[in-house]
C-alpha positions as CSV (number, residue, x, y, z in Angstrom):
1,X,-26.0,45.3,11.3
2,X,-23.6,48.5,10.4
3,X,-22.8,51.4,12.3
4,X,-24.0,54.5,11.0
5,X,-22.1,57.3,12.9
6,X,-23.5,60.9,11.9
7,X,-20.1,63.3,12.2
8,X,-19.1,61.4,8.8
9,X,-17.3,58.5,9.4
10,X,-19.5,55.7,8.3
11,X,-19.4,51.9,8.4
12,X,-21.7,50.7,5.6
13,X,-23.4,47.5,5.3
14,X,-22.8,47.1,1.9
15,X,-18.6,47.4,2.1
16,X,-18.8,45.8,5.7
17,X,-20.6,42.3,3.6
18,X,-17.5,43.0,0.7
19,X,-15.2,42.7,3.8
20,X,-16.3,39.9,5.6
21,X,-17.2,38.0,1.7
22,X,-13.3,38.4,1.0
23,X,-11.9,37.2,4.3
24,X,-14.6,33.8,4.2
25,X,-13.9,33.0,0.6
26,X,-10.4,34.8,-0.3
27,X,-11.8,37.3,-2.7
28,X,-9.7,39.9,-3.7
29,X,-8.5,42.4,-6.8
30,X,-5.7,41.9,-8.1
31,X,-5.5,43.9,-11.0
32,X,-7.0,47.5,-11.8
33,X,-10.7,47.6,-12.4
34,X,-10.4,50.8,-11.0
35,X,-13.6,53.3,-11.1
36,X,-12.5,56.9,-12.4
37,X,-14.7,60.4,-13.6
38,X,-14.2,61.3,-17.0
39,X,-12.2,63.5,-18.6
40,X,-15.1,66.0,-18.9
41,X,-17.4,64.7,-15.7
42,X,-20.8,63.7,-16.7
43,X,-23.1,60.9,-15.2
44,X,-20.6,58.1,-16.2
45,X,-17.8,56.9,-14.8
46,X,-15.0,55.1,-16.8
47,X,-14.2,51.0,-15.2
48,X,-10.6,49.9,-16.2
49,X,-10.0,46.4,-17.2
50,X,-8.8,44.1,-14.4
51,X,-8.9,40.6,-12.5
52,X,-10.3,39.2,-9.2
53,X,-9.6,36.2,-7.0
54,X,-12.9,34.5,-6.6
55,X,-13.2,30.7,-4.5
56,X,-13.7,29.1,-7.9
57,X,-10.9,30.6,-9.4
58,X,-9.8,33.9,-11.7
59,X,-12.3,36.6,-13.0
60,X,-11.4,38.9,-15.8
61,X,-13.3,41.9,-14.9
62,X,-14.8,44.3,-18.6
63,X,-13.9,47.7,-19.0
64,X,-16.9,50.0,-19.8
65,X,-15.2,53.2,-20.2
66,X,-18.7,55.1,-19.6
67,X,-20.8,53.3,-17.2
68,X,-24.1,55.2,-16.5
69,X,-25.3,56.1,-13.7
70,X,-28.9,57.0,-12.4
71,X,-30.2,60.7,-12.6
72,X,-29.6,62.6,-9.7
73,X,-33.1,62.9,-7.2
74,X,-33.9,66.8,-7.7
75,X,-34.3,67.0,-4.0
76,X,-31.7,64.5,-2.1
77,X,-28.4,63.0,-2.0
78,X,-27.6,58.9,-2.7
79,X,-24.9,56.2,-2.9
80,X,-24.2,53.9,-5.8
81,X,-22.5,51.0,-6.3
82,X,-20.2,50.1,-8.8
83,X,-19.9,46.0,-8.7
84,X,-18.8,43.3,-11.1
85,X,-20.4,39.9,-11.6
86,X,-18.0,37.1,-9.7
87,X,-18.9,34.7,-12.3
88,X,-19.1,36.8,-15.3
89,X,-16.6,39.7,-14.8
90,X,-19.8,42.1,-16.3
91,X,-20.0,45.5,-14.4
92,X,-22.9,47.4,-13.3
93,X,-24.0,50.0,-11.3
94,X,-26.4,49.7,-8.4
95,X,-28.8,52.6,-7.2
96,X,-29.3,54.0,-3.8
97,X,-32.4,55.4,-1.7
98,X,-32.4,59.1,-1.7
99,X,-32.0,60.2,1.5
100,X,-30.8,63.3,3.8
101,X,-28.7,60.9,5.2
102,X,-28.1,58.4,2.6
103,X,-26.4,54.9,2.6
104,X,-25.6,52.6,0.2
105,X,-27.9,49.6,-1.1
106,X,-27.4,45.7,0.3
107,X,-24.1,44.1,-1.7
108,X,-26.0,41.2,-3.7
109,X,-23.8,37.9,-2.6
110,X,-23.1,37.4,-6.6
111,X,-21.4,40.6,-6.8
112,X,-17.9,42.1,-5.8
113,X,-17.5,45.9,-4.7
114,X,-15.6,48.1,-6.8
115,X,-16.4,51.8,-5.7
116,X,-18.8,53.7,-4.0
117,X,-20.5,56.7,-6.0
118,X,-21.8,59.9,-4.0
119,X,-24.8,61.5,-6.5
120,X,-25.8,64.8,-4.6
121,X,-29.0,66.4,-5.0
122,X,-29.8,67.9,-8.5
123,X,-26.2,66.4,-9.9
124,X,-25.3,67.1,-13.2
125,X,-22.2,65.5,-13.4
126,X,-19.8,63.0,-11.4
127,X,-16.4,64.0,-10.3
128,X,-13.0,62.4,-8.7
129,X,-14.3,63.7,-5.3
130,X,-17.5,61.6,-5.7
131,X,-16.1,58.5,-6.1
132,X,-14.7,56.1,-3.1
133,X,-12.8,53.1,-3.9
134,X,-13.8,50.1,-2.3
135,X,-11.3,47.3,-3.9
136,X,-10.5,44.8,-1.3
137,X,-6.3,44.3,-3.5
138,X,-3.8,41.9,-1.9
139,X,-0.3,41.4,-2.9
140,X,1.2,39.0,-3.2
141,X,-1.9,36.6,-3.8
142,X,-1.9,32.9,-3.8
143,X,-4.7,31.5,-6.2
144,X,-5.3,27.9,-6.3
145,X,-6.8,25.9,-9.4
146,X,-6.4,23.5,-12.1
147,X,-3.2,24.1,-14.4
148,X,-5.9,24.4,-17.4
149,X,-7.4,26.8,-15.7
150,X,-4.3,29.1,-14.9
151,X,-5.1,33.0,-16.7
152,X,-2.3,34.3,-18.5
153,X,0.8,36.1,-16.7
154,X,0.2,39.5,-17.9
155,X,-3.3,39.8,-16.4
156,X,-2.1,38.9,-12.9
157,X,-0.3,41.7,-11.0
158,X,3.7,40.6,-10.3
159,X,4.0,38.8,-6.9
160,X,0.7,36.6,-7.4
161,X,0.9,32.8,-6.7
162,X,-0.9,30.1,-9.0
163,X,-1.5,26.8,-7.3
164,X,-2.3,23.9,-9.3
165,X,-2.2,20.3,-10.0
166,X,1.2,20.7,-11.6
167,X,3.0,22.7,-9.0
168,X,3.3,26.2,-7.7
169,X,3.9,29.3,-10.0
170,X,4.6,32.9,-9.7
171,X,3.6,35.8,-11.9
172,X,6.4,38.9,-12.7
173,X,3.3,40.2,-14.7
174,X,4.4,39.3,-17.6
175,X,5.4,35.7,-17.2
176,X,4.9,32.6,-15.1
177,X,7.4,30.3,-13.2
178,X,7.6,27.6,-11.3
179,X,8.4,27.9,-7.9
180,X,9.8,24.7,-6.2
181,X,8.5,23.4,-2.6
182,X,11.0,22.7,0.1
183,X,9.6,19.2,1.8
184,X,8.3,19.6,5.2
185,X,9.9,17.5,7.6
186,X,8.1,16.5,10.9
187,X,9.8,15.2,14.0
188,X,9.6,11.3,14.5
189,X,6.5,11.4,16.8
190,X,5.2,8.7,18.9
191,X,1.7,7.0,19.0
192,X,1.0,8.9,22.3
193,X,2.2,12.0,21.0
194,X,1.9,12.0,16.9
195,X,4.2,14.3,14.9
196,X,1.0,15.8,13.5
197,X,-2.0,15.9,15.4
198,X,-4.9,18.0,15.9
199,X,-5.1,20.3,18.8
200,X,-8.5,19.5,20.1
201,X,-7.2,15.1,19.9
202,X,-3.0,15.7,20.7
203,X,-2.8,11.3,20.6
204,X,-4.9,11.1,17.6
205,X,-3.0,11.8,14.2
206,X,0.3,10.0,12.3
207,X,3.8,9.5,13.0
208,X,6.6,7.8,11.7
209,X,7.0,4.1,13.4
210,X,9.9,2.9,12.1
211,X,12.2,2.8,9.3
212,X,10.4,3.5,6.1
213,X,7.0,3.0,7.8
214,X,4.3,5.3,8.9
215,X,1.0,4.6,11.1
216,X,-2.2,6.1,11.7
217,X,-3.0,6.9,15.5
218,X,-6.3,7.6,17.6
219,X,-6.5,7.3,21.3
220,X,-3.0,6.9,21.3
221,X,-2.7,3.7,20.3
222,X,-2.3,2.6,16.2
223,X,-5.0,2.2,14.1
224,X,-3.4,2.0,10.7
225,X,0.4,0.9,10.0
226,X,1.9,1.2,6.4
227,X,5.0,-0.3,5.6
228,X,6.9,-0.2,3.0
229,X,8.9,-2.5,0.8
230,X,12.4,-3.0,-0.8
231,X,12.1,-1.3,-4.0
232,X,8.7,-0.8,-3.8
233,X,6.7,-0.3,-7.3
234,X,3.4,-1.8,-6.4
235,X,0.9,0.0,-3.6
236,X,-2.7,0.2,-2.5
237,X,-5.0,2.3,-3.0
238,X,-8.2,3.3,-0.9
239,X,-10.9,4.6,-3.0
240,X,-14.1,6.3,-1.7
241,X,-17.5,6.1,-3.7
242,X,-20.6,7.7,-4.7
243,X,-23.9,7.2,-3.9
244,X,-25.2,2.9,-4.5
245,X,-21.3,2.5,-5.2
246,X,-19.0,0.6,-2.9
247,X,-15.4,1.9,-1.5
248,X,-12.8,-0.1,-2.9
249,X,-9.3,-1.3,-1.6
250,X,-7.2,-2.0,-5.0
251,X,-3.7,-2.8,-5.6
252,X,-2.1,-0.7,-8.2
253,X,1.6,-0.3,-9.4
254,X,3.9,-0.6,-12.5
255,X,3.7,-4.0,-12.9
256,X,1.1,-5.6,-15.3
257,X,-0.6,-8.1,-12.8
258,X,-0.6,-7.0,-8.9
259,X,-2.1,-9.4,-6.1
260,X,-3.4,-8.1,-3.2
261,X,-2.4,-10.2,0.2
262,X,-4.3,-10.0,3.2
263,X,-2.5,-11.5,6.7
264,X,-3.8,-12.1,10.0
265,X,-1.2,-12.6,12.6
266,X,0.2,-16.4,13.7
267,X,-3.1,-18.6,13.5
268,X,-5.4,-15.6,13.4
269,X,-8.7,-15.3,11.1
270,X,-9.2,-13.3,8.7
271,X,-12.7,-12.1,8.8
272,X,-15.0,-10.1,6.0
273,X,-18.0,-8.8,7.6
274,X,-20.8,-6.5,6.8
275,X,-23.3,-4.2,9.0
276,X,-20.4,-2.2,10.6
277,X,-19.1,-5.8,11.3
278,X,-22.0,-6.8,13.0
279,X,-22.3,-9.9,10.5
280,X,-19.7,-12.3,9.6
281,X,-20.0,-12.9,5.6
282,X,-16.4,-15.1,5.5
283,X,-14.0,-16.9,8.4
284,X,-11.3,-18.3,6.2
285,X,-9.7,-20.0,9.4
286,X,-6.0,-20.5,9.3
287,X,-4.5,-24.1,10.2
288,X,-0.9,-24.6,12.3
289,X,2.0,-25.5,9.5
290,X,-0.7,-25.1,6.9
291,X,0.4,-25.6,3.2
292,X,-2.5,-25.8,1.3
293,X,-5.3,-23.6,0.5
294,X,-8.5,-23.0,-1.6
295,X,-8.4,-20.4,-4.0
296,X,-11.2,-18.8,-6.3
297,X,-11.4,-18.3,-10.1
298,X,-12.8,-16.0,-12.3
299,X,-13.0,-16.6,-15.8
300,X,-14.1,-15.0,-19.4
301,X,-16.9,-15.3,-21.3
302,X,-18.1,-18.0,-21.5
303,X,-16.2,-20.4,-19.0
304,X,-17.2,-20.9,-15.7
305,X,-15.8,-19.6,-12.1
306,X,-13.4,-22.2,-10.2
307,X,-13.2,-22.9,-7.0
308,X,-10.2,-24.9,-6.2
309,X,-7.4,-26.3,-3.7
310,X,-3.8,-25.5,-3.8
311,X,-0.4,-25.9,-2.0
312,X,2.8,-27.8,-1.9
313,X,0.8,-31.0,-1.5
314,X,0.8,-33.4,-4.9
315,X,-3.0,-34.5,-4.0
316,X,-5.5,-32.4,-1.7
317,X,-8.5,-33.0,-0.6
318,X,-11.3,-30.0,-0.8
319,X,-13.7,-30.7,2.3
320,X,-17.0,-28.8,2.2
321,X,-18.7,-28.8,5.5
322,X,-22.0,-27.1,6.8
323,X,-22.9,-26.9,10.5
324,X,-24.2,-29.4,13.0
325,X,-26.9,-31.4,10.8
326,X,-27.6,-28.6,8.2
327,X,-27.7,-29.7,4.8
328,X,-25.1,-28.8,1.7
329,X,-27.6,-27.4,-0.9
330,X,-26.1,-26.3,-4.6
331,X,-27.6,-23.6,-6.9
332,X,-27.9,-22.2,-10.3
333,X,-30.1,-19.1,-11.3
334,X,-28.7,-16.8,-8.6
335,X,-30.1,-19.5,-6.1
336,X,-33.1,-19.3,-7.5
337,X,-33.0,-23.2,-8.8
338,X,-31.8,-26.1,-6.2
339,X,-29.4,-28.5,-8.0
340,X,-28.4,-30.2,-5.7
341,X,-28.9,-31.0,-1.7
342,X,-26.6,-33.1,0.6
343,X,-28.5,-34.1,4.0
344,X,-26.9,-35.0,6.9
345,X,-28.2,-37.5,9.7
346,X,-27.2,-36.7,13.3
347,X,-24.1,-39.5,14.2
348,X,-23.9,-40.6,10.5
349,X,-21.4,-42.3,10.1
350,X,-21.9,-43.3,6.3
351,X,-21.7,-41.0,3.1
352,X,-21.7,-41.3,-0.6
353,X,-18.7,-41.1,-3.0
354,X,-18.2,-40.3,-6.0
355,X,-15.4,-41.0,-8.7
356,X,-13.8,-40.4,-11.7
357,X,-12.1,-42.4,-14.3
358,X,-9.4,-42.6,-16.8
359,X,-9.7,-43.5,-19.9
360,X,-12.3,-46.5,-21.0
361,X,-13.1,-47.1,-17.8
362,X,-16.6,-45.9,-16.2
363,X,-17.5,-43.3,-13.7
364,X,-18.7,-44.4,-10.7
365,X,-20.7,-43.7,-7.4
366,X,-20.8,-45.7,-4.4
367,X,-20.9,-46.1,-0.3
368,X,-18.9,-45.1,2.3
369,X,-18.2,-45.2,5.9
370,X,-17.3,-47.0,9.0
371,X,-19.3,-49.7,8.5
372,X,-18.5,-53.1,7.1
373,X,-21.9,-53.2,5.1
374,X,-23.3,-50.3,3.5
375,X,-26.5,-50.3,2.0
376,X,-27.0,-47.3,-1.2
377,X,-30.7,-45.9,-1.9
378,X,-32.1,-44.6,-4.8
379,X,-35.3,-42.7,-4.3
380,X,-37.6,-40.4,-6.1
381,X,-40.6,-38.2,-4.9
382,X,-44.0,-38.9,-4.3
383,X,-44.8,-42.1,-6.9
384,X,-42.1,-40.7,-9.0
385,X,-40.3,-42.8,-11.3
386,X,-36.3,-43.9,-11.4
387,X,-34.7,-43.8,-14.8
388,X,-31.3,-44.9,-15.6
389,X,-30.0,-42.8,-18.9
390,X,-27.3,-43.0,-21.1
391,X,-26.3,-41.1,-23.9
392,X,-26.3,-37.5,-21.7
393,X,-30.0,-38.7,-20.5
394,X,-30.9,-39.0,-24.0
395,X,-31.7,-42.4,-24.4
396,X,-33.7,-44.6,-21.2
397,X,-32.2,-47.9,-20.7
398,X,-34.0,-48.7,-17.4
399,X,-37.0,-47.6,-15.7
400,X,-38.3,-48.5,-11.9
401,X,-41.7,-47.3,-12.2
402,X,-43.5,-46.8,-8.6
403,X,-46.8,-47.8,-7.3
404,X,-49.1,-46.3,-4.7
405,X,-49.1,-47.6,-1.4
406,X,-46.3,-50.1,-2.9
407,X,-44.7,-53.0,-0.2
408,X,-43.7,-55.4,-2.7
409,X,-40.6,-54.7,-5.0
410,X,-38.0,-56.6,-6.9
411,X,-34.3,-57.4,-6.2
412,X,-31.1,-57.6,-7.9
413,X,-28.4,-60.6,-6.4
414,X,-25.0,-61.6,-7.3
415,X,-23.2,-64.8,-6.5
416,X,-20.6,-66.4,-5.9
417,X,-18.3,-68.7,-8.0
418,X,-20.9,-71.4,-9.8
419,X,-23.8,-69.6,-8.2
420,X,-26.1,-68.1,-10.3
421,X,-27.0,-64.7,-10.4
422,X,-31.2,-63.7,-8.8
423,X,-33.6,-61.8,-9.9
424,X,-36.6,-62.0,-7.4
425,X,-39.4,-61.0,-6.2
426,X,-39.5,-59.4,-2.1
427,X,-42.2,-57.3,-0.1
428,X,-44.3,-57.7,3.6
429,X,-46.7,-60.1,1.5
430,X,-46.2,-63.2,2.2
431,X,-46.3,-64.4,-1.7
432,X,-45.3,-62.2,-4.4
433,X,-45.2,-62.9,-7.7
434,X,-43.3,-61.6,-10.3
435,X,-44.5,-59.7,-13.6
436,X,-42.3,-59.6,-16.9
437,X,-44.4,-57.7,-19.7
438,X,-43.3,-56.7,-23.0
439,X,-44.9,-54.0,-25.0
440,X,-47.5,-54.5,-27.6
441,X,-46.9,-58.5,-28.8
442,X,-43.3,-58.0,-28.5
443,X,-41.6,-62.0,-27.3
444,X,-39.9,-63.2,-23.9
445,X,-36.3,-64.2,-25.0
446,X,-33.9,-65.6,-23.0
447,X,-30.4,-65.4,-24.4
448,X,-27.4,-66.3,-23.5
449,X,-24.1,-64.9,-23.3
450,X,-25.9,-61.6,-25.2
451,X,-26.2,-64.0,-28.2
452,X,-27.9,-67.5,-28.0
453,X,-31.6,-67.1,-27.6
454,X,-31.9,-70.2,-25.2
455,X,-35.6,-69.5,-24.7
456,X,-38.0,-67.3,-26.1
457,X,-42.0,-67.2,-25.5
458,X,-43.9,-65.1,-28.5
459,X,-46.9,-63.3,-27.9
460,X,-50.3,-63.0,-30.0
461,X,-52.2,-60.3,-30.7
462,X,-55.0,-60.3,-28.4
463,X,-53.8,-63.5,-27.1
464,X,-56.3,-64.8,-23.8
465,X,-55.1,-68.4,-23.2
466,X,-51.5,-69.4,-22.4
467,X,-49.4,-71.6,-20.9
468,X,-48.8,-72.4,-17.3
469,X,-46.2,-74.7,-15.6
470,X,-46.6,-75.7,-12.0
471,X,-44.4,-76.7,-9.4
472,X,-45.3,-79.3,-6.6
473,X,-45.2,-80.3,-3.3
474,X,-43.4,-84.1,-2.5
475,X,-45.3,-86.8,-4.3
476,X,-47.0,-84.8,-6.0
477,X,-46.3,-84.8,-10.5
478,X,-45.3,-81.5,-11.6
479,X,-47.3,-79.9,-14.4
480,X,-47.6,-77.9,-18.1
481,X,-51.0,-77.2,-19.0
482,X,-53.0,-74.5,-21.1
483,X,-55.0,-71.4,-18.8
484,X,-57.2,-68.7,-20.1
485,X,-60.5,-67.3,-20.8
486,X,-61.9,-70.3,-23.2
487,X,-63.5,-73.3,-22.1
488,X,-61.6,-75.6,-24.0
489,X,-58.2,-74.5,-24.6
490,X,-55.5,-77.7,-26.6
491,X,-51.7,-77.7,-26.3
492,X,-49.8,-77.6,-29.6
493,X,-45.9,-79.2,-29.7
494,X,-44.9,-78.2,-32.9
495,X,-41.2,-79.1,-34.6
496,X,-39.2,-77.3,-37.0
497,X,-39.1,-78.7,-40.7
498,X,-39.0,-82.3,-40.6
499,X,-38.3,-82.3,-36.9
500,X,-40.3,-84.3,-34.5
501,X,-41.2,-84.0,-30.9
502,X,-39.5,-86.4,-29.1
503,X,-39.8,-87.5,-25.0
504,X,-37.4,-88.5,-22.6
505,X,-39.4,-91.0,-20.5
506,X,-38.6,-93.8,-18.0
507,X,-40.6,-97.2,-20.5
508,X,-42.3,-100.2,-18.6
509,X,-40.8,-103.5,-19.5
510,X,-43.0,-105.7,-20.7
511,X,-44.5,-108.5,-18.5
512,X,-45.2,-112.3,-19.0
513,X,-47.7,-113.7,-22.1
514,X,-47.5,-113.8,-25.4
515,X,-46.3,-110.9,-27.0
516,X,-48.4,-108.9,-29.3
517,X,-47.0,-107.6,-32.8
518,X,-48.1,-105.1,-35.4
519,X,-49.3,-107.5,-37.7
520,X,-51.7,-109.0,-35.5
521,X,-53.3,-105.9,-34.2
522,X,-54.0,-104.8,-37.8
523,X,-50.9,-102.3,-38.6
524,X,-47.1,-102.6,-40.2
525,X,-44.1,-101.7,-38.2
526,X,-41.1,-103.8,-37.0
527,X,-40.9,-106.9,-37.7
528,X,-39.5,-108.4,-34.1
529,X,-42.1,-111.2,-32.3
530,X,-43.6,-108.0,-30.5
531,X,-43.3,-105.0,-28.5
532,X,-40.5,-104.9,-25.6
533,X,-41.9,-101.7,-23.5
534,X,-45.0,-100.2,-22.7
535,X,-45.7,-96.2,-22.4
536,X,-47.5,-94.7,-19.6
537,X,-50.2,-92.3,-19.7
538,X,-52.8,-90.6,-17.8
539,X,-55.8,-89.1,-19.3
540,X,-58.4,-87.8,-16.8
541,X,-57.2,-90.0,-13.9
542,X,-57.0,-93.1,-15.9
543,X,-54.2,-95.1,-16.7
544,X,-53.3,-96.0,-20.3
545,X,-50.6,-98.3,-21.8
546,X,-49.1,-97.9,-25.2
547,X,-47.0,-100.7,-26.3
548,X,-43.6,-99.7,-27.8
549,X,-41.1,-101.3,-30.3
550,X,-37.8,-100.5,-30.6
């Protein structure tokens, strides 16, 4: 709050808030705009062109060579203002309260004081004697802006300073020129007592640390050390960010392509962390006399992102482990599709590998491990099936179809040299038989070498009887016979052509007596005295014999 003093000397609010406003934001006139009565007084005043130092900048300040002011209260005196927009430049005039003891009216914070007008009681007319300049002028004046911004010389009173992204200037008032900056030079410093501190924290600031260095300092000890190169042309920067926009570390320079190196010191880490480093997101974990390294890609449109070993070794090895027993799982879909998932077992010992090829030769995937004998599984989910593709999966060429509650299953055996190669038939039954099925009447071949059919057993449509063979047990005669749903079901041999079906069997020679011929059983045939061999057969448990001639 103002003084008001009554012998005449007054201290009013409104030029004590145009004080205070220049000293807080460095506003000041610097040219003219200075209030004057007319030539013949009246109830104008005339406001000379001029410019004001504002925070933001320059303000040209309009003439208005007759300004009106209020009529004069019939009864008591008042103060005016005469003010000028800070943003604008306009001027204006600002009425008082009437009063036997007047003062002048609040300063509005968007305004800047000019003069004070005294209208007294009944005024007709407003002389030199009732005006007051209030101008807060300062010279010289040291403005500071962008270079674009920069008002011409002649508005600016001689003596005033322009500060801009381009260097300093000074105006003679009718021109600008530019003013060159001695370098400040600081003593050496140390990290307990910095070169330039602050003088609240006298061991927290910079110094210089050594030739063509410079650090950072708090607490007296370093916090930041920047060195520089031999003919440097490449630096960092530090950029900060807005709001939902990270800071950025960059590396810039005059050189087309710039990496960016980050060191730990000896065998040291180097860590990135999040959460004010309360969460480590990376360890990349140095190694004594390392060489190698992995390294990440990015790529273009359309290719995708490496990641890769390096180093002075012709062939490295890219080891991706996960902790204790926890499983390896790949991704696709911004992890939100599994691809992939390698398990571990607690002390395993055994792993899978997989390898390339070179040309013409095949692909391949295959056991691992410590032990002599490694066993490889194959397993789908649930009652899931296991296909074998080709093509890019676009053609089946096997498939293990499961069974519910299944503890019976095939197998696959080599051999050795002369031994022949198994296909049979294993399980926790104690017999299991073995199923071959074609679809619809497809045949049963057997080939061999890829080529020969050696065997082949056709099919009928809606065939029910077939043929069986049986094995048997010592003494026993083995056996073909026909099965199925009829009663009475015959066994057809049939040739090709002219072909017959001929038998390898052991013949009986023939015993004592005469020997009976063709001709006297009733038939033709060889001519010998008779039959040299009989033929053996069994029909329903009884023995027959056919005599036979050669």
């Amino acid at each position: 709050m103002a003084l008001y003093i009554p012998d005449g000397v007054r201290i009013y609010e409104s030029s004590e808030d145009n004080l205070v406003d220049a000293a807080l934001h460095a506003n000041a006139v610097i040219t003219a705009a200075g209030v004057t009565a007319q030539g013949v007084p009246n109830m104008t005043v005339n406001v000379a062109a001029g410019t004001a130092a504002q925070a933001g900048g320059i303000v040209a300040i309009g003439a208005n060579a007759a300004l009106a002011m209020s009529p004069a209260d019939p009864a008591q005196p008042r103060i005016d203002l005469v003010v000028y927009d800070k943003t604008t430049g306009v001027v204006s005039a600002i009425s008082g309260t009437p009063a036997p003891t007047p003062k002048p009216p609040a300063l509005p914070t968007t305004k800047g004081l000019l003069a004070f007008v005294s209208v007294s009681a009944a005024a007709l007319n407003i002389g030199s004697s009732n005006i007051t300049d209030m101008r807060i002028q300062s010279w010289p004046v040291l403005i500071a802006g962008l270079l674009t911004n920069r008002p011409t010389a002649t508005v600016m009173s001689g003596g005033t300073y322009f500060a801009t992204d381009a260097g300093l200037f000074r105006s003679n008032g009718t021109t600008w020129a530019s003013v060159a900056i001695a370098p400040a030079a600081f003593p050496d410093g140390t990290a307990a007592a910095p070169s330039v501190s602050f003088i609240n924290d006298t061991d927290t600031g910079y110094y210089r640390s050594g030739s063509n260095q410079s650090a950072i300092v708090g607490g007296g000890a370093n916090v930041a050390r920047f060195v520089a190169s031999a003919s440097p042309v490449n630096w960092v920067d530090i950029n900060s960010a807005a709001t939902g926009i990270g800071p950025s570390i960059q590396a810039v320079g005059s050189d087309a392509n710039v990496a960016l190196t980050i060191s730990s010191k000896g065998g040291g880490n180097v860590l990135i962390a999040a959460a004010a480093a309360a969460h480590n997101l990376l360890n990349l974990v140095d190694a004594a006399s390392a060489v190698n390294y992995a390294q990440i890609a990015a790529s273009p449109t359309g290719n995708s992102v490496n990641f890769q070993v390096a180093g002075t070794d012709t062939d490295v090895y890219l080891a991706m482990s996960s902790k204790g027993a926890g499983d390896i799982s790949l991704y696709s879909g911004t992890f939100s599709r599994r691809t992939g998932q390698f398990i571990n077992l607690a002390s395993s010992v055994n792993y899978v590998i997989f390898q390339p090829s070179v040309t013409g030769n095949a692909i391949s995937t295959y056991p691992g491990g410590t032990d002599t004998n490694v066993a490889y599984i194959i397993s789908s989910k649930g009652n899931g099936s296991v296909f074998l593709m080709a093509g890019q999966n676009a053609r089946t060429i096997a498939a293990f179809i499961d069974t519910a509650s299944a503890v019976n299953n095939i197998y696959v055996q080599p051999n050795v040299t002369t031994g022949a190669a198994v296909i049979g038939a294993q399980g926790s039954d104690a017999n299991v038989g073995v199923d071959i099925y074609s679809k619809g009447v497809g045949a049963y071949r057997f080939v061999r070498n890829g080529a020969a059919i050696s065997f082949l057993i056709q099919d009928a449509a809606s065939s029910v009887n077939y043929l069986q063979a049986g094995a048997s047990a010592a003494g026993v005669q083995p056996s073909l016979s026909s099965a199925g749903t009829d009663t009475n079901i015959h066994i057809y041999l049939t040739p090709k052509g002219t072909g017959v079906v001929g038998f390898n069997y052991a013949a009986t020679a023939l015993g004592g007596g005469a020997a009976a011929t063709l001709g006297t059983i009733g038939g033709t045939g060889p001519t010998v005295a008779g039959q040299t061999e009989w033929v053996k057969i069994v029909v329903n448990g009884n023995t027959r014999w056919f005599p036979v001639w050669l």
